[in-house]
C-alpha positions, 0 to 999 in steps of 0.5 A, a space after each residue: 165584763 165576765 159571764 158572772 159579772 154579766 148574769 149577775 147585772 141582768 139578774 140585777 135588772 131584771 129584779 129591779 124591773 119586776 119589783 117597780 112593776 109588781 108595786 106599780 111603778 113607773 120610772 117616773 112614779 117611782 123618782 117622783 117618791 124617791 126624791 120625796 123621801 131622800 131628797 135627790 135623783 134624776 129620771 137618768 139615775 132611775 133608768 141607769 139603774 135598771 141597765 146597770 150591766 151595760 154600765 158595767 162595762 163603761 167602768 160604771 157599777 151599781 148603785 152607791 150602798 146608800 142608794 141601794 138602801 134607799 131604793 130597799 127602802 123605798 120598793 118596801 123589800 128586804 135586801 136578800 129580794 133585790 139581790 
């Protein structure tokens, strides 16, 4: 993985945490209403998100788009604060 590549998955990261915290979210508390509302996910989907730059270099990126809008959906945020 490039430096770019790198500071973009940790900014990734790093955005994802704060927001769960700053809502009061546990990777439990959190999977239990994402999968209320859509229906789907694991606690390893939950905590692959918030490494997503180790993935990266696993040949493993972010999210699908439609996750990413559930999770925008979810969290109750714009696009432009994950990203």
């Amino acid at each position: 993985m490039n430096d770019i590549e790198h500071d973009k998955a940790q900014c990734w990261c790093n955005r994802l945490h704060k927001l769960m915290k700053e809502k009061n979210y546990t990777q439990k508390s959190f999977l239990k209403e994402y999968k209320e509302k859509y229906g789907g996910g694991t606690q390893a989907n939950i905590s692959r998100w918030l490494r997503v730059g180790s993935k990266i270099e696993n040949g493993k990126s972010y999210p699908s788009q439609q996750t990413l809008e559930n999770i925008i959906c979810a969290l109750k945020i714009k696009p432009d604060v994950l990203f």
